[in-house]
VOBA-1610 file (N, C-alpha, C; in pm, whole numbers, padded with zeros to 5 digits, always signed):
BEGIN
Unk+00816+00939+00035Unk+00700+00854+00034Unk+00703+00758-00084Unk+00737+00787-00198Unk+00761+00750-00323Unk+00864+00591-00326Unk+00977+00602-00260Unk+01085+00514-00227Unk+01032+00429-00124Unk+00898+00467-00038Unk+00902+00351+00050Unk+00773+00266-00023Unk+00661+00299-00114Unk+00606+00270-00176Unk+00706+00152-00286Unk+00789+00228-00344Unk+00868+00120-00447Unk+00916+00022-00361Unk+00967+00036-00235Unk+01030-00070-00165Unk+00975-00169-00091Unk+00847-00162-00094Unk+00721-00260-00037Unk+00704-00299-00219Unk+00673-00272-00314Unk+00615-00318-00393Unk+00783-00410-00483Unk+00856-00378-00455Unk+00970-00431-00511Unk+00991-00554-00412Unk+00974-00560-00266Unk+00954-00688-00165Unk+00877-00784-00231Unk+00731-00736-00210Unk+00638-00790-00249Unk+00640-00894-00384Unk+00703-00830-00465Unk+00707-00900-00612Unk+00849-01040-00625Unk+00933-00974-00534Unk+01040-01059-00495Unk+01017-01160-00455Unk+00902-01168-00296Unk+00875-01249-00261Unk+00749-01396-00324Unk+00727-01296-00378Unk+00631-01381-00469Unk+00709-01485-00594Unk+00790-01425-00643Unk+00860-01476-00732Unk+00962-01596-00628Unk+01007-01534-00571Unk+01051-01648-00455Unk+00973-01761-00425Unk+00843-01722-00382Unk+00753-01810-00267Unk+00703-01926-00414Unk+00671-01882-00544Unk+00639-02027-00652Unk+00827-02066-00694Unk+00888-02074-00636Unk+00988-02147-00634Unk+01055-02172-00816Unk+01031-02082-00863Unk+01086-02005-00981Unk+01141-01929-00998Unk+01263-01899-01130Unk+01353-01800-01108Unk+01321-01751-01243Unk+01246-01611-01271Unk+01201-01551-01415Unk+01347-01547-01483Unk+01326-01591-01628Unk+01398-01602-01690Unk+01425-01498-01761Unk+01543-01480-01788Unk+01632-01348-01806Unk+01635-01327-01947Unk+01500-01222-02001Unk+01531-01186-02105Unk+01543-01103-02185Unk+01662-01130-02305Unk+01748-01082-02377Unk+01686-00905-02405Unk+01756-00782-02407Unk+01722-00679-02438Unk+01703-00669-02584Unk+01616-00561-02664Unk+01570-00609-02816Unk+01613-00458-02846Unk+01644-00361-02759Unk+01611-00211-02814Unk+01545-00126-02671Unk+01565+00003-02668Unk+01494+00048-02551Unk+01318+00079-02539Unk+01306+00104-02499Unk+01140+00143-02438Unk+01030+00157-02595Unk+01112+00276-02675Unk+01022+00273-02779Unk+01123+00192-02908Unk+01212+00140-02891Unk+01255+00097-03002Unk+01327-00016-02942Unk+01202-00106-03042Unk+01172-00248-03056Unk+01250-00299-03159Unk+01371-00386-03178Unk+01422-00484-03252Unk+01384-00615-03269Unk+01322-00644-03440Unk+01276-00808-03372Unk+01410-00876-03362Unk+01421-00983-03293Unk+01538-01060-03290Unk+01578-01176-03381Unk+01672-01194-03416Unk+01722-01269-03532Unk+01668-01411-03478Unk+01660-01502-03570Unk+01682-01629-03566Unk+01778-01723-03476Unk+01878-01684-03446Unk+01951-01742-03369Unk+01871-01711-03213Unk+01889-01593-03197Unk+01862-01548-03064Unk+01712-01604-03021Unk+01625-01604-03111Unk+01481-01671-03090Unk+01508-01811-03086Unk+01583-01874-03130Unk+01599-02021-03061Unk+01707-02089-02946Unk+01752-01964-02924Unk+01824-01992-02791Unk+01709-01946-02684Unk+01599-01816-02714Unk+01528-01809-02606Unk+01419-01908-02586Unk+01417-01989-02693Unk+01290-02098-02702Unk+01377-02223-02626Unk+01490-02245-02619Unk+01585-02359-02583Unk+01601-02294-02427Unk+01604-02175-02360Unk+01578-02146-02229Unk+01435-02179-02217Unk+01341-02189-02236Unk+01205-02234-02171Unk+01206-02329-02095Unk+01127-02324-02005Unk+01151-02465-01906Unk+01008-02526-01894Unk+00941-02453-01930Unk+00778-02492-01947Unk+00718-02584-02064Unk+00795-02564-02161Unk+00809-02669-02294Unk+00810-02811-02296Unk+00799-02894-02335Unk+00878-02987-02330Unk+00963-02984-02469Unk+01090-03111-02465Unk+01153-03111-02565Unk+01085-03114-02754Unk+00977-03223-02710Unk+00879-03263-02843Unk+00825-03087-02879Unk+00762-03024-02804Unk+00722-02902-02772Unk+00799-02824-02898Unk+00934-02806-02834Unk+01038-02715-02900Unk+01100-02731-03000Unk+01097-02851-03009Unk+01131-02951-03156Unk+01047-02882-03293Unk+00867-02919-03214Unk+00795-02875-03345Unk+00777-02705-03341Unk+00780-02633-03212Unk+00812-02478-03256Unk+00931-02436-03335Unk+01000-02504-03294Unk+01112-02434-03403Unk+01135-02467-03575Unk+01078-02583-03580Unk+01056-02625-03708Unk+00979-02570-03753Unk+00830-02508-03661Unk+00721-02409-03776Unk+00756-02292-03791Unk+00886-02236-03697Unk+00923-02110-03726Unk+01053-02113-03851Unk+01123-02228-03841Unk+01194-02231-03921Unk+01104-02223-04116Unk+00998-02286-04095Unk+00933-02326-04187Unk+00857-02195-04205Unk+00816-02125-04161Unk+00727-01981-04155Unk+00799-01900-04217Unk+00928-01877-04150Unk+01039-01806-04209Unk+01086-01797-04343Unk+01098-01909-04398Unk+01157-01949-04534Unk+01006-01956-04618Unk+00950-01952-04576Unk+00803-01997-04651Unk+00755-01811-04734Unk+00738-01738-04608Unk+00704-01585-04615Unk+00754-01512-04668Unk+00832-01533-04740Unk+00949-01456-04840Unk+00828-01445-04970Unk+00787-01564-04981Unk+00700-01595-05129Unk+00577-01565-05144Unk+00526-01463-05198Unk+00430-01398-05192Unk+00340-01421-05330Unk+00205-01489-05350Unk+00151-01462-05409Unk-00030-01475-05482Unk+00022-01410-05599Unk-00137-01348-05599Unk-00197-01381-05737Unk-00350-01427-05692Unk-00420-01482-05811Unk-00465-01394-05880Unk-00529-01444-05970Unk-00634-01376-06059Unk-00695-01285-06027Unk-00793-01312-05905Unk-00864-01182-05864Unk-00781-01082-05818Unk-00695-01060-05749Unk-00567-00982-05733Unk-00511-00872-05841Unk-00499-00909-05925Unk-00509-00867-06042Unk-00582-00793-06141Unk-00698-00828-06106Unk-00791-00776-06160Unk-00868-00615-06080Unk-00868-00694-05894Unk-00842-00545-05871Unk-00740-00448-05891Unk-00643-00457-05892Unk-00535-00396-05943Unk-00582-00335-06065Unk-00609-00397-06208Unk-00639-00351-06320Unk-00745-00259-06293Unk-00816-00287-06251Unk-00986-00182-06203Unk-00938-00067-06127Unk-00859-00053-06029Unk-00812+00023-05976Unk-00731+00123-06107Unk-00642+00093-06134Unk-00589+00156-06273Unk-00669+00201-06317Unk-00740+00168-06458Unk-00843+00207-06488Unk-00908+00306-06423Unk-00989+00304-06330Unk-01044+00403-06256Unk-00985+00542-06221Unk-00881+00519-06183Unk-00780+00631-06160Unk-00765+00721-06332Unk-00701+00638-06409Unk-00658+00702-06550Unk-00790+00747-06627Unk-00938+00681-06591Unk-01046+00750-06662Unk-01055+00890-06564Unk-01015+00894-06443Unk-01084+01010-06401Unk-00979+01139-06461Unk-00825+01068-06494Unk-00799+01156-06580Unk-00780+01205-06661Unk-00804+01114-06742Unk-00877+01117-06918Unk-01000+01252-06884Unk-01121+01205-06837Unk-01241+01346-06778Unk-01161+01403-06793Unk-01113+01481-06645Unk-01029+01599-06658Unk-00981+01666-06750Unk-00922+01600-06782Unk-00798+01595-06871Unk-00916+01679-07055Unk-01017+01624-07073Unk-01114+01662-07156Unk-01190+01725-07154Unk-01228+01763-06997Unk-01268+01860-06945Unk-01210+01983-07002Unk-01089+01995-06935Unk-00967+02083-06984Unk-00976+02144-07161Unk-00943+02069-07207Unk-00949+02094-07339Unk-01022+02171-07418Unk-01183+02100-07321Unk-01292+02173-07386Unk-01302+02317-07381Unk-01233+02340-07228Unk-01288+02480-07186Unk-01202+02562-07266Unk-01038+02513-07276Unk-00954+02578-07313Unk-00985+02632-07506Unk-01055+02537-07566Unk-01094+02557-07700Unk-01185+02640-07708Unk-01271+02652-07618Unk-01404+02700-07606Unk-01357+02863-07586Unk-01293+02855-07515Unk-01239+03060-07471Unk-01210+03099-07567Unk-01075+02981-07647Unk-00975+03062-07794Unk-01101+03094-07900Unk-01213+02957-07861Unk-01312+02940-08044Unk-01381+03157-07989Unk-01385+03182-07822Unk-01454+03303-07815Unk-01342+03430-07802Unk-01235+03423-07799Unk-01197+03508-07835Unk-01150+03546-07965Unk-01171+03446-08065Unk-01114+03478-08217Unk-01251+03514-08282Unk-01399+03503-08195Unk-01488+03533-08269Unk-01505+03707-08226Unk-01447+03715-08113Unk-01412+03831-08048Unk-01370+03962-08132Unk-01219+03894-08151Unk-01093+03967-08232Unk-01182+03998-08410Unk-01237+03906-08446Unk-01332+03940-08575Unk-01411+04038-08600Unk-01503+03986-08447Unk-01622+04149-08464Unk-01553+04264-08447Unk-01426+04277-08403Unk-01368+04383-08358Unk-01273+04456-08476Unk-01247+04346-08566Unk-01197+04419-08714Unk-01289+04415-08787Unk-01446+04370-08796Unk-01543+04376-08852Unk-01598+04555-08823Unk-01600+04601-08736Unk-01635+04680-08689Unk-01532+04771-08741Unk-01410+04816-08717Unk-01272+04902-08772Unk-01307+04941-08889Unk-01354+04778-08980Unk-01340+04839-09108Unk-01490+04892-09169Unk-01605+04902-09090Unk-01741+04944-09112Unk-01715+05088-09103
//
């Protein structure tokens, strides 16, 4: 049942593609199903130079904004405010571990300051 289903719907699509008097243009494989390759530069302007829907002026200025996109996007950059979140971000992070971090200390001083008052009463006492 399966095969005669594909074989009406494989007609069907044929004929259609037939009947607007167009032949889909054949394109290039990038990678299989889940793995997608983008395609180089060359190959993207040979598939832009197969278009038939374009005109020449068309393809002229696509390829020049891709050429221009391309070389342009390499250069990345960032102002002032950029920066500044960045710095705030820092900051924020290193105070919370400065806290901690003093947190720590306190408690850790705080046990030794009670166990040496500890260890005292306890030779205070020996020698009573």
């Amino acid at each position: 049942m399966e095969n005669v289903i594909e074989d009406i719907i494989s007609e069907s699509t044929a004929g259609d593609a037939a009947d607007m008097g167009q032949d889909l243009p054949k394109m290039p494989s990038f990678g299989g199903a889940g793995n997608f390759k983008m395609p180089s530069m060359e190959e993207f302007i040979k598939m832009l130079e197969n278009m038939d829907n374009l005109s020449d002026e068309e393809k002229e200025q696509l390829k020049l904004d891709v050429m221009k996109n391309s070389m342009g996007s390499r250069k990345m950059e960032a102002g002032l405010s950029d920066y500044m979140v960045f710095l705030v971000m820092v900051l924020l992070i290193a105070s919370v571990f400065v806290f901690f971090g003093y947190k720590l200390y306190l408690s850790l001083t705080e046990k030794e300051r009670k166990l040496q008052e500890k260890q005292k009463a306890k030779q205070s006492k020996k020698k009573k």
